[in-house]
Each structure stands twice: as C-alpha cells, then as structure tokens.
C-alpha positions in Angstrom: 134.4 141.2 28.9 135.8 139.4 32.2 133.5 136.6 33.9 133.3 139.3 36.8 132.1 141.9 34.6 129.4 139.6 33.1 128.1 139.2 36.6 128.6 143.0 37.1 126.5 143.6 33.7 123.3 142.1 35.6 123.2 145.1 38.0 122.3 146.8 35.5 118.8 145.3 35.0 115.5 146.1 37.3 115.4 144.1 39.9 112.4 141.9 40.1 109.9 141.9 43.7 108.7 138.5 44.2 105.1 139.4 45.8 104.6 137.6 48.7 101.4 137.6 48.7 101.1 134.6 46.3 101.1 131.3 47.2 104.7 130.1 45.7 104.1 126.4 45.7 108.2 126.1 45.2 109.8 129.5 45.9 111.9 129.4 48.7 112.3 132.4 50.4 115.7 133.9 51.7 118.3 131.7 53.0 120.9 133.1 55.0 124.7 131.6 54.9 124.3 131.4 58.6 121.3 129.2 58.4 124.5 126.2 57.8 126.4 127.4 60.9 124.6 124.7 63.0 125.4 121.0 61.6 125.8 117.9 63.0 128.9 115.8 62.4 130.0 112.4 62.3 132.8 109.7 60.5 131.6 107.0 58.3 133.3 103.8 57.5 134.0 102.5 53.8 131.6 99.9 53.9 128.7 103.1 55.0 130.2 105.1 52.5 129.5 102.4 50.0 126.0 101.4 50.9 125.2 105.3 50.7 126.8 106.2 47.2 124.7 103.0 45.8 121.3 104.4 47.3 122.0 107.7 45.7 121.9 105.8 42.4 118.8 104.2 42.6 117.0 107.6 44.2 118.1 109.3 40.9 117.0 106.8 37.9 117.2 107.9 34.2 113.8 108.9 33.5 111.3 111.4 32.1 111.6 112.9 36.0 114.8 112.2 36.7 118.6 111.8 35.4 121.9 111.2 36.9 124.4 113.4 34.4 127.2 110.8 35.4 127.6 107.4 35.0 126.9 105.1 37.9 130.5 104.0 38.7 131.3 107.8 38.4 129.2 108.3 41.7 130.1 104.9 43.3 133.7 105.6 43.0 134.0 109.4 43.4 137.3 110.5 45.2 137.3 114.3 44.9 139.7 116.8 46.3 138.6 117.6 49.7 138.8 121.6 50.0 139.3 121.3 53.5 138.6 124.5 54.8 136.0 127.3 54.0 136.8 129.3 50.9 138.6 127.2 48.1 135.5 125.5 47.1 135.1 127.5 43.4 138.2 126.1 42.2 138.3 122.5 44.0 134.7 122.2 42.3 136.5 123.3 38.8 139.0 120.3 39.7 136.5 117.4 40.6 134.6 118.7 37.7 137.2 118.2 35.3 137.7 115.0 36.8 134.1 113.9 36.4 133.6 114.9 32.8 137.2 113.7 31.7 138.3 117.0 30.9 142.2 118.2 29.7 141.0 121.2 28.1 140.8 123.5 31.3 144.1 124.4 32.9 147.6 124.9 31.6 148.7 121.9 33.2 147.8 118.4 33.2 144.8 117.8 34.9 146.7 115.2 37.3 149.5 117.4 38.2 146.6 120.3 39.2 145.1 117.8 41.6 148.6 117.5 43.8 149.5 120.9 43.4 145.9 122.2 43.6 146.9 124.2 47.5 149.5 126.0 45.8 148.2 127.3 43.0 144.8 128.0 45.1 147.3 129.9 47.2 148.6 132.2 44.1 145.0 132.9 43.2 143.6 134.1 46.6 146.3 136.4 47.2 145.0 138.5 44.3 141.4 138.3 45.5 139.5 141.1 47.2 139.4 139.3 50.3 143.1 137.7 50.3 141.8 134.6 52.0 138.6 133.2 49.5 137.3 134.7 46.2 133.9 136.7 46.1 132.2 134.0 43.7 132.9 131.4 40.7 133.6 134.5 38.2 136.1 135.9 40.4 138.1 132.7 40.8 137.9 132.1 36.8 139.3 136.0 36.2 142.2 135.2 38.5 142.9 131.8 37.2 143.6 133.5 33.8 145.7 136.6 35.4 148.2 133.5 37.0 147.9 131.4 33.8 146.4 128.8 35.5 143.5 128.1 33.0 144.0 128.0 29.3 142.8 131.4 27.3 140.8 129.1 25.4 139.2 126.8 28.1 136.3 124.7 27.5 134.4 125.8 29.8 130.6 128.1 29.5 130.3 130.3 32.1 126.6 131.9 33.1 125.4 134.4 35.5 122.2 133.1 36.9 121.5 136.5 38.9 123.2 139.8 39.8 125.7 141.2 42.7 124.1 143.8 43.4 120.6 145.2 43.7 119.8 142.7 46.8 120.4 139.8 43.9 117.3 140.5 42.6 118.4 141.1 39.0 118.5 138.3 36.4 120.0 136.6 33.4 117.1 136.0 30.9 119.3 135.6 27.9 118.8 131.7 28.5 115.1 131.5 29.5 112.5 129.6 27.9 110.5 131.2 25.4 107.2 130.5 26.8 105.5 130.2 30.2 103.5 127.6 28.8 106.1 125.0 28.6 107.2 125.5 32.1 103.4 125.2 33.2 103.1 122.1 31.8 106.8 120.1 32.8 106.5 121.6 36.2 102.4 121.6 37.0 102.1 125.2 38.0 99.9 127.7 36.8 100.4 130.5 34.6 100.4 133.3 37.7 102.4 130.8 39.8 105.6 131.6 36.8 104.9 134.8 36.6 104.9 136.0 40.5 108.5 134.0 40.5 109.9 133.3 36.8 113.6 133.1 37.8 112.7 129.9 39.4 110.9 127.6 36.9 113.4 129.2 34.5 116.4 128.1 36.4 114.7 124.9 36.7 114.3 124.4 33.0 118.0 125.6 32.3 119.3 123.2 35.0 117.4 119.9 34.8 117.6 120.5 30.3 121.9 120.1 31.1 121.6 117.7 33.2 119.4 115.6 31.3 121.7 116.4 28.5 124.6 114.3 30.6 125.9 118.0 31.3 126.6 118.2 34.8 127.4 121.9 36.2 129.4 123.3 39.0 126.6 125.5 40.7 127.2 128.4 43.4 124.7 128.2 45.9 124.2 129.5 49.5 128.2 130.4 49.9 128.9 127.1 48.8 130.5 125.9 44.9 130.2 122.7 43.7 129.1 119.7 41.0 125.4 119.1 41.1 125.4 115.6 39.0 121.5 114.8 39.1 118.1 115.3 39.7 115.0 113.6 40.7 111.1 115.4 41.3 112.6 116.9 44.7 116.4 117.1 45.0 119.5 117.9 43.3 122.5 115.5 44.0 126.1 117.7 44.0 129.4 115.6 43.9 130.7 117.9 46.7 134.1 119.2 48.1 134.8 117.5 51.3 135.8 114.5 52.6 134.0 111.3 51.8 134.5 109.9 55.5 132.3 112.6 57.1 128.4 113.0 57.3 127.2 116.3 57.9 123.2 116.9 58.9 121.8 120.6 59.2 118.4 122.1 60.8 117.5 123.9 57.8 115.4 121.9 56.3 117.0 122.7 52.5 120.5 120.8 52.8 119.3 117.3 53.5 123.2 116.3 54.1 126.5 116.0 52.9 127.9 112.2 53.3 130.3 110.0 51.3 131.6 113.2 49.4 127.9 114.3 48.2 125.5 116.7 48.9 121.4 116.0 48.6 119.7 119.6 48.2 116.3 120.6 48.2 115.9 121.3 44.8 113.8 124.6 44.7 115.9 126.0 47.0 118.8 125.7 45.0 116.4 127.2 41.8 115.0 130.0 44.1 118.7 131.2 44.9 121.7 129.5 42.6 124.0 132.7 41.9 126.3 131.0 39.3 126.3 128.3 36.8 129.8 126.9 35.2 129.9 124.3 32.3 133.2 122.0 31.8 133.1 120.5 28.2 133.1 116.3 28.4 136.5 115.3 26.6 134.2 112.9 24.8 130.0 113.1 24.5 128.8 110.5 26.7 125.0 109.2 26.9 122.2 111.0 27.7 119.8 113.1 25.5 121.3 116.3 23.9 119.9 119.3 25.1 117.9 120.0 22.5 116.2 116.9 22.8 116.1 117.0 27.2 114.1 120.2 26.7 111.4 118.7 25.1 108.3 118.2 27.4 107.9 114.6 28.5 
C-alpha cells in the first residue's frame, strides 16, 4: 500500500462530530491556512539569533513535563535548508530531519550531496505531483520520492496518518491510540467526558509527547506547513523549521507564537487539535532519552 493510499484508507472510517457544546479546555477549533497570510517580518543579527536559540533551551528542560528530543548543541547550532518559497517544505523537512537525527538510511544518495542538490531533485518530484508546483501532503511527496528513486525502497523512516483527506478531516487513525481514557485523564488533568467529546486530541498528545520524550523527534504536517517539531513543554511544541535563521516572523493568530532563528514555537493543542501527518526518521545511532515504552509511563 502507497503512503497516499494509507492516508486515503482513513476516508473510509466515520467521521467523528466534536460537540460544541462542551467546554474543550484544549481543543482548538478550525484554523484556516489563511489565518498565516498576515505576519509581521523582520532580520535578526547572529548575536540575536544566538541569545534566542539559547532561551529555547532553557524553556524546554528535560523533565516529567517537558523534553527537548535533540541535544542542546543540535538546537544552538541548527543550519537547515531554507525552503525558500511556499511548497517544498515536506521534503526540506525530510532533509533537516535527517540531518538532526544523523540519518544515511533515507535517500539514495548521500545525505550531503541531497543537501546541495536538494532544488533539483525537489524539481523532478513536483513535476509529477497533482498540482505541478507543491505536493498535496507528506505522503504524497514520500510516493513520489520513491517513483524518482530518490528515497531508498527500504528507508528508515515510519510514516503515520494522524487523520483523513477526506470527510472534512474528521476521520482518524486509532491504530496507535492509548488503550485507556484513564491514562490520558490522569497525564493531562482532564476529565473523562472532556476525552471523550474530543479523543483525537489527548490521543495525539500522548502519541506525540511519548516520541518525543523517547529522543524521537518527528516531522509533523500542520496548518499547510511540514516540518521537525524537536520538543515540548506544558504549552508549546518547538519545530526546527524550514526558513531562514536570519528572519523573525510574528502572526495575529494567536496559535504560531513565531518563527525566528530557524524555529518555530506552536501552541501545542493547536497542533494536537489539527496535525494531518506524522513522519519518523530512524536516529543512525540511539541517543539519550527514555525509550518509548518507558516515556509513556505516567509521571
């Protein structure tokens, strides 16, 4: 089964009506692509960029509430590809992945050679996409990867559809969910009926914070946007993001705190409420961390 067609296979399911009646404590309700389309932007020196990446680390300690999937000097001294325009950030977040986690087990070439080619072969993949000039979402860009022979057959990489195409994405994936309500009542101090009125978020919660307290970190699609969410504290995510370290972006919606020094600070229960797809890159070698057997243990 493609990656596309695992998405597809989600359409299948009912769709699930969050009642609004209930008072979510952490769903967030829709979020439009268009809610982004208002930012403000500025240019930041090195010494700013600095000072910034260093406060990211102490905002995310390694704790029972917290973890940074990385090691400091990973985030301190991140230079990613910068996608540069709208469109190419499924596969730049598959590169600067890879290059977080070590990885040489992904594409056919060496990892190195990727990152200087990488708007060539981006170029070969998007003219067999269904819009010619970006790919619908992470699955599409993996199937077409492997019809070039850019990744390898046998990748190390775990790919997982969070939630379906179709039916107003209001299908979901429950082959990873928690087995009990009770344990997500507990870690995340919600009730019973709070769970049950919006499931998909405390289970997306669990998955999520369970990797990244494993040391996994995961590319994550999100509100039209791909990219490497590294850490997580009691109300944010941290993504090691696509663009240039240089610029600072603020928005007005209230969810995307900002982008700056080449990361992204999201509202975490946004991401939960409305994360699409999920895409694991093997570490070359296990670093740290718990295991995720042992980061899904209540604290």
């Amino acid at each position: 089964m493609s990656y596309t067609q695992q998405r597809a296979s989600l359409d299948s399911l009912p769709p699930l009506r969050v009642p609004r009646s209930h008072p979510h404590p952490h769903y967030v309700s829709l979020i439009s692509p268009s809610d982004f389309d208002r930012p403000s932007i500025s240019t930041l020196t090195g010494s700013e960029i600095s000072t910034f990446r260093s406060s990211i680390v102490t905002s995310f300690p390694r704790s029972s509430s917290s973890w940074l999937a990385v090691e400091n000097d990973s985030i301190i001294n991140y230079v990613p590809v910068d996608q540069e325009y709208e469109g190419a950030c499924t596969f730049v977040s598959l590169i600067n992945c890879s290059m977080l986690v070590g990885s040489q087990n992904v594409f056919t070439r060496p990892l190195a050679k990727v990152v200087k080619d990488w708007k060539s072969i981006w170029s070969k993949i998007v003219k067999l996409s269904q819009r010619n000039d970006d790919v619908v979402d992470i699955a599409e860009m993996l199937d077409l990867s492997l019809r070039k022979n850019i990744l390898k057959p046998d990748s190390k990489i775990t790919y997982t559809p969070i939630r379906s195409s179709g039916n107003r994405e209001m299908s979901f994936n429950k082959s990873f969910y928690a087995p009990t309500p009770l344990l997500l009542s507990e870690k995340y101090n919600v009730t019973i009926s709070d769970i049950n009125a919006a499931p998909f978020v405390y289970q997306n919660a669990f998955y999520i914070e369970s990797h990244l307290s494993s040391s996994t970190p995961l590319i994550i699609n999100f509100a039209e946007h791909t990219r490497t969410c590294v850490g997580y504290n009691s109300t944010s995510l941290i993504f090691c993001d696509n663009w240039n370290p240089g610029i600072e972006v603020k928005d007005d919606t209230g969810y995307e705190s900002y982008w700056k020094g080449g990361l992204s600070v999201v509202d975490k229960w946004a991401v939960y409420s409305w994360v699409r797809e999920v895409l694991i890159v093997e570490r070359e070698e296990e670093k740290g961390g718990k295991s995720v057997d042992d980061a899904i243990e209540i604290d």
